[in-house]
Backbone and ligand atoms as CSV (ligand in chain L), in Angstrom:
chain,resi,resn,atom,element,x,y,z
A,1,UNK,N,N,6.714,-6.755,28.274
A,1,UNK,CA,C,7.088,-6.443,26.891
A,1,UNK,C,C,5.967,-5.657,26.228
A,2,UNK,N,N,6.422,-4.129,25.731
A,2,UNK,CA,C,5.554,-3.600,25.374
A,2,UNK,C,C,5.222,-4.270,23.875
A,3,UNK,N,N,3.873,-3.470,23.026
A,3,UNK,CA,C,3.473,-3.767,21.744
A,3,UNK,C,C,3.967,-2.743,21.009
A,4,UNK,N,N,4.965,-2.793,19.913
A,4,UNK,CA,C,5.483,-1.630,19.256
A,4,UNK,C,C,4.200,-1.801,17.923
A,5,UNK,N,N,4.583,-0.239,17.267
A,5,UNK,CA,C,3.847,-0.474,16.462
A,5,UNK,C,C,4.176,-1.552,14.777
A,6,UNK,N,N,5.669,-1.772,15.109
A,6,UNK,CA,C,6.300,-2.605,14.136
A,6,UNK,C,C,5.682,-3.957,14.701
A,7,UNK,N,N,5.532,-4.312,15.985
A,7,UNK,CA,C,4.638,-5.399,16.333
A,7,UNK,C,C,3.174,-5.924,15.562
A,8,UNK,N,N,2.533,-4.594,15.521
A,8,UNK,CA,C,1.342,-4.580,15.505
A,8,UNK,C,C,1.269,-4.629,13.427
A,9,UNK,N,N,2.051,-4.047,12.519
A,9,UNK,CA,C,1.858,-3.752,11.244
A,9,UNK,C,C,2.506,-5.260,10.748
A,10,UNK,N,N,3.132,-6.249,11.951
A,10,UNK,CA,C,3.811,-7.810,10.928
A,10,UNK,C,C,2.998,-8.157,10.400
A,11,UNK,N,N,1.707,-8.464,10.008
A,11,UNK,CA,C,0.635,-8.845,9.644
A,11,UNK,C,C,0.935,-8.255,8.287
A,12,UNK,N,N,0.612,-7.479,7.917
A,12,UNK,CA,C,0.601,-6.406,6.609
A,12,UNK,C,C,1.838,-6.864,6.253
A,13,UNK,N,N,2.827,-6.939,6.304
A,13,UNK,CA,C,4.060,-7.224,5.880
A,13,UNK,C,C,4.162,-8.919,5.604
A,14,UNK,N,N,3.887,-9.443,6.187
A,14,UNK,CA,C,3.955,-10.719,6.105
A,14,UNK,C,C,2.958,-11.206,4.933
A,15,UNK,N,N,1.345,-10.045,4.966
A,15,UNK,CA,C,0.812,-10.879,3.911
A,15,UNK,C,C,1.375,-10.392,2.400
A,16,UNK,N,N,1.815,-9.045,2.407
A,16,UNK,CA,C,2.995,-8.912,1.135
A,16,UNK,C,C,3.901,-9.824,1.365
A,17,UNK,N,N,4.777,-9.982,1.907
A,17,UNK,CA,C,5.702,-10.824,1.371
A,17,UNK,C,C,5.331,-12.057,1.061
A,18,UNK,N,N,4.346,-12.957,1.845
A,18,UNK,CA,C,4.033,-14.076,1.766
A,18,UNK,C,C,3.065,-14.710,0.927
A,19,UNK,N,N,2.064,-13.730,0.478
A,19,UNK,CA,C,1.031,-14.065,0.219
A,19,UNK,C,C,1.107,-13.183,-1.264
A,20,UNK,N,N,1.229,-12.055,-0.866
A,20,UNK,CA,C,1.656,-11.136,-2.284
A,20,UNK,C,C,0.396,-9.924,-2.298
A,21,UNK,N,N,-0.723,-9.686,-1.330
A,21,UNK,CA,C,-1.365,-9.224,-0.763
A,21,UNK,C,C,-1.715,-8.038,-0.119
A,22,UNK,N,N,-2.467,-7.131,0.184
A,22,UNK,CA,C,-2.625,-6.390,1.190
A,22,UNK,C,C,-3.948,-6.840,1.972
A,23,UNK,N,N,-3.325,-6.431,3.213
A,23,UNK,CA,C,-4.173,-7.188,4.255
A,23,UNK,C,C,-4.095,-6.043,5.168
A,24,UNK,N,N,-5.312,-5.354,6.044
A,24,UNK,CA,C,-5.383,-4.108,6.838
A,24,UNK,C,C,-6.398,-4.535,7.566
A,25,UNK,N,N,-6.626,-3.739,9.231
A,25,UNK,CA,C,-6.786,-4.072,9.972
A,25,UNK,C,C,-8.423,-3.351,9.776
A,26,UNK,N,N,-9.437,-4.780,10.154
A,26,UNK,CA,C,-10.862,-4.008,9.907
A,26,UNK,C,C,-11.469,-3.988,11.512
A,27,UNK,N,N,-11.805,-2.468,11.641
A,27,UNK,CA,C,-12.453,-2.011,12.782
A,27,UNK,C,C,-13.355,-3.419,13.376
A,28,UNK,N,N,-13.373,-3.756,14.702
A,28,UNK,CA,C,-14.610,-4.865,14.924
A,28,UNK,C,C,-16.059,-4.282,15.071
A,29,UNK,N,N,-15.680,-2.335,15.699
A,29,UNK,CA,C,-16.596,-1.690,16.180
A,29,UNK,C,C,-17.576,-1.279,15.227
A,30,UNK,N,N,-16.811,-0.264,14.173
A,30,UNK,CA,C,-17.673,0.071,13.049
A,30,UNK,C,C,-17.193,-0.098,11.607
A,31,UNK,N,N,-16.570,-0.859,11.231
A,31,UNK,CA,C,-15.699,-1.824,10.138
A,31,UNK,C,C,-14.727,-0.749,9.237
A,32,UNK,N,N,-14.550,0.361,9.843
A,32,UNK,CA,C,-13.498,1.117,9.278
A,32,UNK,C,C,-12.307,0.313,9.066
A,33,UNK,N,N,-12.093,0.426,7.203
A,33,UNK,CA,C,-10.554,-0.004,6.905
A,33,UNK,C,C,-9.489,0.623,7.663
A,34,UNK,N,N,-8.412,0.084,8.453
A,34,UNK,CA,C,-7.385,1.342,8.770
A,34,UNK,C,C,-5.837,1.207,8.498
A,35,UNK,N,N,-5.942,2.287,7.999
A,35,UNK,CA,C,-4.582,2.434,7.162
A,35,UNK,C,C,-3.864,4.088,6.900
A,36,UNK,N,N,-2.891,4.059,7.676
A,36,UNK,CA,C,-1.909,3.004,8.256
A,36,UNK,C,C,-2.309,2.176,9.305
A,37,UNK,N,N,-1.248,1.392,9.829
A,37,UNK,CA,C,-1.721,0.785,10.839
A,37,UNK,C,C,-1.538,1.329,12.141
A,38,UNK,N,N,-2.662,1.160,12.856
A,38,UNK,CA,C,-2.678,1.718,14.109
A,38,UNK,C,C,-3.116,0.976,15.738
A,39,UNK,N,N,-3.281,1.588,16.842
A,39,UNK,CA,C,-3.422,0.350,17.686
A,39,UNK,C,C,-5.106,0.877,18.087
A,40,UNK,N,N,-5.452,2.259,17.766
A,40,UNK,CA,C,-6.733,2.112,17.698
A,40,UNK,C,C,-7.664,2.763,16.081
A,41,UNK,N,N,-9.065,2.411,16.334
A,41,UNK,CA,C,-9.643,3.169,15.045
A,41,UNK,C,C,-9.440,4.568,14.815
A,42,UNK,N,N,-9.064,5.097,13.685
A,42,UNK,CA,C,-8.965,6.471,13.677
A,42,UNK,C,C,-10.566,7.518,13.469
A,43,UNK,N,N,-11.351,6.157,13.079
A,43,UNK,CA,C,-12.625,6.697,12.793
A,43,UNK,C,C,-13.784,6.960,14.561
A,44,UNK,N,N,-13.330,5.758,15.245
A,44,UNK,CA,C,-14.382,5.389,16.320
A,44,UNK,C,C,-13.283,5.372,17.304
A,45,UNK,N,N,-12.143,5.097,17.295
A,45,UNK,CA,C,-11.444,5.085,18.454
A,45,UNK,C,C,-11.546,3.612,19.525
A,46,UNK,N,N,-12.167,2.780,18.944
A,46,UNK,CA,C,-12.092,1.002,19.494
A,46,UNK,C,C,-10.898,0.753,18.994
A,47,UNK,N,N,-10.358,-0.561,20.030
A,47,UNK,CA,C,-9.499,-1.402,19.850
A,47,UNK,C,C,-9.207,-2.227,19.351
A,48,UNK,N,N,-10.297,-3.237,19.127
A,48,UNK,CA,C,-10.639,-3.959,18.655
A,48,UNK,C,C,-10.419,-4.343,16.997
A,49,UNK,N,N,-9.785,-5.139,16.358
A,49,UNK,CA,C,-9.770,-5.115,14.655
A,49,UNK,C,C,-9.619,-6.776,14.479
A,50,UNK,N,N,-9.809,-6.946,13.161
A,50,UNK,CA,C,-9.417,-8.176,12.435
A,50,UNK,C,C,-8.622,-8.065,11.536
A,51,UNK,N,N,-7.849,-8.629,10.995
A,51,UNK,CA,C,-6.809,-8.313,9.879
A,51,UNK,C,C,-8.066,-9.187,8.447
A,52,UNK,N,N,-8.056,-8.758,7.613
A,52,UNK,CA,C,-9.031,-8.403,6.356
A,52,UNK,C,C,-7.595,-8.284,4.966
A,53,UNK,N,N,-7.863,-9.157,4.183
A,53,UNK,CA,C,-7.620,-9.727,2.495
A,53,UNK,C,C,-8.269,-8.096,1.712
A,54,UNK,N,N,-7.524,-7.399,1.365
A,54,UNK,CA,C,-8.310,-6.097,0.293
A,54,UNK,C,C,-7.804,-6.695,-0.846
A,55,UNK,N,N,-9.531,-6.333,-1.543
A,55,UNK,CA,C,-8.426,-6.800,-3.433
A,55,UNK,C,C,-7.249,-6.733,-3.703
A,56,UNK,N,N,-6.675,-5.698,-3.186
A,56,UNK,CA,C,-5.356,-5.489,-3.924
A,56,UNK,C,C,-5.803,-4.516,-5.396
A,57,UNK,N,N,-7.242,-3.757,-5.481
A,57,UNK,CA,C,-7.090,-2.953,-6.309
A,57,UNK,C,C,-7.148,-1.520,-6.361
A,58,UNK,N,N,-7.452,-0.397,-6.541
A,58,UNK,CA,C,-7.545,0.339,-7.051
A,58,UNK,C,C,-7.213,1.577,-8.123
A,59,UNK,N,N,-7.138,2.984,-7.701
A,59,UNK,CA,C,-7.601,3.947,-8.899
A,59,UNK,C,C,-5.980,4.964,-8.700
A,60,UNK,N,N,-5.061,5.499,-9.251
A,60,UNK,CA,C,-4.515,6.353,-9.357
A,60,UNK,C,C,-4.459,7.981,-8.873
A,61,UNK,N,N,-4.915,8.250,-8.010
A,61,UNK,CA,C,-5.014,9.892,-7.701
A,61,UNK,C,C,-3.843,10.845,-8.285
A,62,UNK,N,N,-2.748,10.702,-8.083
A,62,UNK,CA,C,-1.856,11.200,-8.735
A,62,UNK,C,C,-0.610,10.497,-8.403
A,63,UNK,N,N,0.511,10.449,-9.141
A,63,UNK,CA,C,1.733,10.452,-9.796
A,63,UNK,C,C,2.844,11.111,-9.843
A,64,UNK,N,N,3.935,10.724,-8.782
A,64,UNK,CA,C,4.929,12.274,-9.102
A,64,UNK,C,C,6.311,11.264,-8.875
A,65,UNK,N,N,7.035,11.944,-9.827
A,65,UNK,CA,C,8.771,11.825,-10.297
A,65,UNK,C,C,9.142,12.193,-9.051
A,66,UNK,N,N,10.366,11.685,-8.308
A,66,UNK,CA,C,11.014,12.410,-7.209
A,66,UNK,C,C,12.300,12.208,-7.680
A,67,UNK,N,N,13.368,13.057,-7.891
A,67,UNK,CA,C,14.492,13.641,-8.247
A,67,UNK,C,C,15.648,13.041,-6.909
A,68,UNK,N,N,14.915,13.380,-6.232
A,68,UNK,CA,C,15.928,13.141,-4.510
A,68,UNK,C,C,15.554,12.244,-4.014
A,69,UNK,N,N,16.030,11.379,-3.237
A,69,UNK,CA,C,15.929,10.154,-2.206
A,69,UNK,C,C,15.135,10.593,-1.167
A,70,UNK,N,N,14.004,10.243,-0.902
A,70,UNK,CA,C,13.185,10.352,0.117
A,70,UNK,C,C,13.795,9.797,1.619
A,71,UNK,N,N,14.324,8.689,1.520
A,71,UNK,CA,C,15.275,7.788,2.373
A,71,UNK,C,C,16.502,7.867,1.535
A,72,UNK,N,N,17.799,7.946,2.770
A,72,UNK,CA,C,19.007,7.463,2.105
A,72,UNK,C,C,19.034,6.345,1.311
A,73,UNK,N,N,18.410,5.503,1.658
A,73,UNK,CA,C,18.616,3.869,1.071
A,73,UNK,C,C,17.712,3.415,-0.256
A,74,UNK,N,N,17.273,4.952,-0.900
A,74,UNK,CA,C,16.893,4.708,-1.716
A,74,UNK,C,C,17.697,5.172,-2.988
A,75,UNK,N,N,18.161,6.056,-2.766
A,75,UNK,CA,C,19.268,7.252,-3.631
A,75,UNK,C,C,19.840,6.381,-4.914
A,76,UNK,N,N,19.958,4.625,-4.891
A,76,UNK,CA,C,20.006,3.792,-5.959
A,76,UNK,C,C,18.757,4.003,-6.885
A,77,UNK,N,N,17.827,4.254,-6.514
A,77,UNK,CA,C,16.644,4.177,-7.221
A,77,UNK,C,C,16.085,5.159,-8.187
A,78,UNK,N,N,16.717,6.799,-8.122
A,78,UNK,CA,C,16.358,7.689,-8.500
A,78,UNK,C,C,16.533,7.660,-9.370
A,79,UNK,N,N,16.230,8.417,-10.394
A,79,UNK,CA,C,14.712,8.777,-10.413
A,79,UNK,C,C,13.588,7.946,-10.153
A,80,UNK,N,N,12.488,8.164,-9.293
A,80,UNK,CA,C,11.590,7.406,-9.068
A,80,UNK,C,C,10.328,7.536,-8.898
A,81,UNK,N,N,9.062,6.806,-9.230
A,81,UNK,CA,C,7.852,7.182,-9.124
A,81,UNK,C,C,6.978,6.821,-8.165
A,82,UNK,N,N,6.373,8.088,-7.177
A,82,UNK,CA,C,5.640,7.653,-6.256
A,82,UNK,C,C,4.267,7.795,-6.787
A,83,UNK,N,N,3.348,6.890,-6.591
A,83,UNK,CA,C,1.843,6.637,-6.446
A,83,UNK,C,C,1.208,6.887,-5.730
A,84,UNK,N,N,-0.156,7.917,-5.884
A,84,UNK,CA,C,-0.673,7.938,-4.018
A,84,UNK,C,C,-1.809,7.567,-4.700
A,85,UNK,N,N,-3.064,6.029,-4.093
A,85,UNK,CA,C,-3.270,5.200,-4.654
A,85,UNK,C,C,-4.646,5.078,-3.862
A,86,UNK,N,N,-5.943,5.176,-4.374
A,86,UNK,CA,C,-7.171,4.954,-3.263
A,86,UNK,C,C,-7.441,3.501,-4.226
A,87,UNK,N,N,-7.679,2.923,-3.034
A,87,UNK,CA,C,-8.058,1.227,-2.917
A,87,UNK,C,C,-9.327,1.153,-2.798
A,88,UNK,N,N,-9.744,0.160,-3.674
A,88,UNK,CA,C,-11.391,0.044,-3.648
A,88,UNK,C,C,-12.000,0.401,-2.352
A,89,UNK,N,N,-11.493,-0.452,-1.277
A,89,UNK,CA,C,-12.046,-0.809,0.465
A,89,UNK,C,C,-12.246,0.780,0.530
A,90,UNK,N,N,-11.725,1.705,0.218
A,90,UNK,CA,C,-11.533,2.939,0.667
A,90,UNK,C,C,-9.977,3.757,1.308
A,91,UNK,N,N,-9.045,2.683,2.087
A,91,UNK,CA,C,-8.010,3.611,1.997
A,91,UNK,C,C,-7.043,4.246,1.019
A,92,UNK,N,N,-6.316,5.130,1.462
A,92,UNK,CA,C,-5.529,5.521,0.434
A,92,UNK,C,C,-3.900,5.414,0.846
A,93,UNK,N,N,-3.245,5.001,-0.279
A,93,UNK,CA,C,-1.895,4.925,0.079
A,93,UNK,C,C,-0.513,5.404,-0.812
A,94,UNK,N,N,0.114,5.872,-0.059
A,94,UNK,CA,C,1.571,6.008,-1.313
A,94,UNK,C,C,2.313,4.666,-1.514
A,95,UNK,N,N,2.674,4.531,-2.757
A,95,UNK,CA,C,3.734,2.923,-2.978
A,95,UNK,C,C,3.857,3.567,-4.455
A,96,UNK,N,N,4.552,2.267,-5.307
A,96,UNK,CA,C,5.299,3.134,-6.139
A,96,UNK,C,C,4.939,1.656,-7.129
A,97,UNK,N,N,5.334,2.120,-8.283
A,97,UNK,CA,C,4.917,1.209,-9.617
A,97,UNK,C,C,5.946,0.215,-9.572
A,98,UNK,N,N,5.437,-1.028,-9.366
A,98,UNK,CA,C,6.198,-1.966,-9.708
A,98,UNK,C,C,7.580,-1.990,-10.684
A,99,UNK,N,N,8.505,-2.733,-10.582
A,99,UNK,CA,C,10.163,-2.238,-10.974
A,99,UNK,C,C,9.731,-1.955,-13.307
A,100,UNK,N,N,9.124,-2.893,-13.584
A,100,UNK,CA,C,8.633,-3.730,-14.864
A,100,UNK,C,C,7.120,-2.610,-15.671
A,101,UNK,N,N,6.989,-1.790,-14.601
A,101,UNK,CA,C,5.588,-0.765,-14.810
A,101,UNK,C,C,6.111,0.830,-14.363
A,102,UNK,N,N,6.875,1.223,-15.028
A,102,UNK,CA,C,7.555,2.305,-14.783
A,102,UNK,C,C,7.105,3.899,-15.065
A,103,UNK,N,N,6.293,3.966,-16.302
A,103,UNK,CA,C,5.721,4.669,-17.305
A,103,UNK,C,C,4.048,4.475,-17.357
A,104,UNK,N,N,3.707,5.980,-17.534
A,104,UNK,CA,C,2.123,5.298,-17.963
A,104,UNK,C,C,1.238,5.393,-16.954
A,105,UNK,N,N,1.334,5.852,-15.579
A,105,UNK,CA,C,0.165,5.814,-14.822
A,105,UNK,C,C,-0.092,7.331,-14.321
A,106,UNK,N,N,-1.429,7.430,-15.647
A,106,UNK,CA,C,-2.242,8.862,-15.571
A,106,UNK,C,C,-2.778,8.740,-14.414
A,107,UNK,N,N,-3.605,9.822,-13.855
A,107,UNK,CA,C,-4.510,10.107,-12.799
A,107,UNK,C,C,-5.892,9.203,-13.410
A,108,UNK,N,N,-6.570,8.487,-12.387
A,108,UNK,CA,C,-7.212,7.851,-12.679
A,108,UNK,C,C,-7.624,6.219,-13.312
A,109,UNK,N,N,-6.154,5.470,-13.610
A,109,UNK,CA,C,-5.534,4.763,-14.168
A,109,UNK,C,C,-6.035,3.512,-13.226
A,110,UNK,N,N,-6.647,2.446,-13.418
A,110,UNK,CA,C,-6.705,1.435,-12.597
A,110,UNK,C,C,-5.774,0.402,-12.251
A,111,UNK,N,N,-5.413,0.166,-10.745
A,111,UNK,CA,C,-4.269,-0.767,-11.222
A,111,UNK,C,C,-4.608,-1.473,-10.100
A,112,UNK,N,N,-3.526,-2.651,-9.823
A,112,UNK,CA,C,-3.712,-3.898,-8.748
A,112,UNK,C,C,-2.438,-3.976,-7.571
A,113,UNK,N,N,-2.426,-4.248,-6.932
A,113,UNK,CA,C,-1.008,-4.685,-6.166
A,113,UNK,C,C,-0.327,-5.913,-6.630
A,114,UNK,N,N,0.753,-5.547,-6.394
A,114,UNK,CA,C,2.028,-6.465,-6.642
A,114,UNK,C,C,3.087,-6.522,-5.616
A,115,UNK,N,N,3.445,-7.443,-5.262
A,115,UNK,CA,C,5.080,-7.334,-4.393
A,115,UNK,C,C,6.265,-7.588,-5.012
A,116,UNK,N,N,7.158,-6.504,-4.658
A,116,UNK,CA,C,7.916,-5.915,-5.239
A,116,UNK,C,C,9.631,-6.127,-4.612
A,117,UNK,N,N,10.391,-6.306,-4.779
A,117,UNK,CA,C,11.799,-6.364,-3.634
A,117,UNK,C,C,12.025,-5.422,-4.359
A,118,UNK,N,N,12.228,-4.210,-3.729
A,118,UNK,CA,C,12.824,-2.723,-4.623
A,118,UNK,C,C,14.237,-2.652,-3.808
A,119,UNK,N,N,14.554,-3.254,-2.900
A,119,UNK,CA,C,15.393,-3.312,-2.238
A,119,UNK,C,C,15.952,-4.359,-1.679
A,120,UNK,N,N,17.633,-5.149,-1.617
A,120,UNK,CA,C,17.129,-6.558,-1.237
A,120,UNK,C,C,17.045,-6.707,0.077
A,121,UNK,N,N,15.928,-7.865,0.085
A,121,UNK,CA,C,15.552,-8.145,1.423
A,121,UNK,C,C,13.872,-7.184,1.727
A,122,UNK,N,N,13.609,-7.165,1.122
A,122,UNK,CA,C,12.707,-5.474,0.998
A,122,UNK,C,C,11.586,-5.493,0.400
A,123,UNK,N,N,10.159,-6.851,0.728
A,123,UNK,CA,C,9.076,-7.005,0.137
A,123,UNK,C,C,8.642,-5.946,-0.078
A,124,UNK,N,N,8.018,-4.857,-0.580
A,124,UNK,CA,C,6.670,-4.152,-0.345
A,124,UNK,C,C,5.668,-3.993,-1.313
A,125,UNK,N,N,4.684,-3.782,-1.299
A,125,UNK,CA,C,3.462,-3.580,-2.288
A,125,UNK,C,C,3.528,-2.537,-3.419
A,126,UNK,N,N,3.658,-2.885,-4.830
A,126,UNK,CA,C,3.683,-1.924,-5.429
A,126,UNK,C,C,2.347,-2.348,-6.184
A,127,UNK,N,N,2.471,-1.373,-7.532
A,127,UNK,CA,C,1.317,-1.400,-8.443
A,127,UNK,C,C,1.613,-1.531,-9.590
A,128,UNK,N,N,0.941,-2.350,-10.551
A,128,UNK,CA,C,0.667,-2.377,-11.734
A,128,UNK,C,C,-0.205,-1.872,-12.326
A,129,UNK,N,N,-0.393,-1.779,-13.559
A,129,UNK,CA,C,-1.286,-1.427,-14.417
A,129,UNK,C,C,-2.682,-2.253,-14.612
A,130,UNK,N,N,-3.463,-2.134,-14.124
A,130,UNK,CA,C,-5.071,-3.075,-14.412
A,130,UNK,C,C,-5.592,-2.451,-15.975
A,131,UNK,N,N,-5.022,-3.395,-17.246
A,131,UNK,CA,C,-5.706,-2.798,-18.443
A,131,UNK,C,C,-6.692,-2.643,-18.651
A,132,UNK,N,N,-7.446,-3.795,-18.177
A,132,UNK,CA,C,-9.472,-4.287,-18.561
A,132,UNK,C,C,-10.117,-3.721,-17.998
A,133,UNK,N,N,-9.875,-2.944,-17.037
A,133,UNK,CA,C,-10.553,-2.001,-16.131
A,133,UNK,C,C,-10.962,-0.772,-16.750
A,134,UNK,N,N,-11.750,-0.234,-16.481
A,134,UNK,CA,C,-12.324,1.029,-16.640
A,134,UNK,C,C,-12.809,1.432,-15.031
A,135,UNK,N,N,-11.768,3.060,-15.144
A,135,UNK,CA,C,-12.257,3.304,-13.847
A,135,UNK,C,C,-13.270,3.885,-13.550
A,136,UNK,N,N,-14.196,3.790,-12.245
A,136,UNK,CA,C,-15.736,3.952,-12.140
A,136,UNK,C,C,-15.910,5.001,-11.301
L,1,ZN,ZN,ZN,-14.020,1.954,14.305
C-alpha cells in the first residue's frame, strides 16, 4: 500500500477540524516549515518531519474578490474572498475569511485562524480579523 499524498496531509486536516488549528510538517533536518504538504523538504530535500502546532497567526499580503467558482462546488459561494496569508512560522497560504468576517481585510491586516465548514462536511482553516494587533 502506497503513501498518497492525501495520506500524508490527514494530520493538517484533522488538526483543523479537530482541534481548530494549523499544524505543518517541521523539517527534522533543518526545521523548515513546509507548506504545502509534502513527502520531502522543499528547502533541504530530507524526509524526515514532525507535525508542529503554528499560532494560527498572521499578516494579510493581499485580498481578491473572485466572480467565478474556482471549483465547481463552490459556485454557491460566489462572490467570494480569497486571502493569500504569510503566517508568523513563515509559510504562506491562500484560505479565505471566515463565513462572519467577510469585509475589511486590507493588505497588511493581522489576523488568526479559524475553522470554518464553508461547505457541509468541509472543515478548513479560514481567517479572522486579529484587532489588538499591530502588524510588525
Ligand atoms: Zn529541511
Amino acid at each position: 500500500m502506497g503513501t498518497s499524498d492525501d495520506d500524508v496531509a490527514a494530520p493538517f486536516w484533522a488538526a483543523v477540524r479537530d482541534r481548530g488549528v494549523l499544524a505543518m510538517q517541521r523539517c527534522l533536518a533543518c526545521a523548515h516549515i513546509r507548506y504545502p504538504v509534502s513527502a520531502v523538504c522543499p528547502r533541504c530535500l530530507h524526509d524526515g518531519y514532525e507535525w508542529q502546532d503554528l499560532s494560527g497567526r498572521g499578516t494579510v499580503l493581499s485580498s481578491v474578490t473572485f466572480h467565478r467558482a474556482y471549483r465547481p462546488e463552490w459556485a454557491g459561494l460566489v462572490p467570494y474572498d480569497v486571502l493569500f496569508v504569510e503566517l508568523d512560522e513563515g509559510p504562506r497560504m491562500f484560505s479565505a475569511p471566515a463565513p462572519d468576517h467577510r469585509a475589511g481585510f486590507a493588505v497588511g491586516q493581522r489576523v488568526r485562524v479559524v475553522p470554518a465548514e464553508l461547505l457541509p462536511g468541509e472543515v478548513v482553516p479560514c481567517f479572522e480579523r486579529a484587532e489588538s494587533e499591530v502588524a510588525g
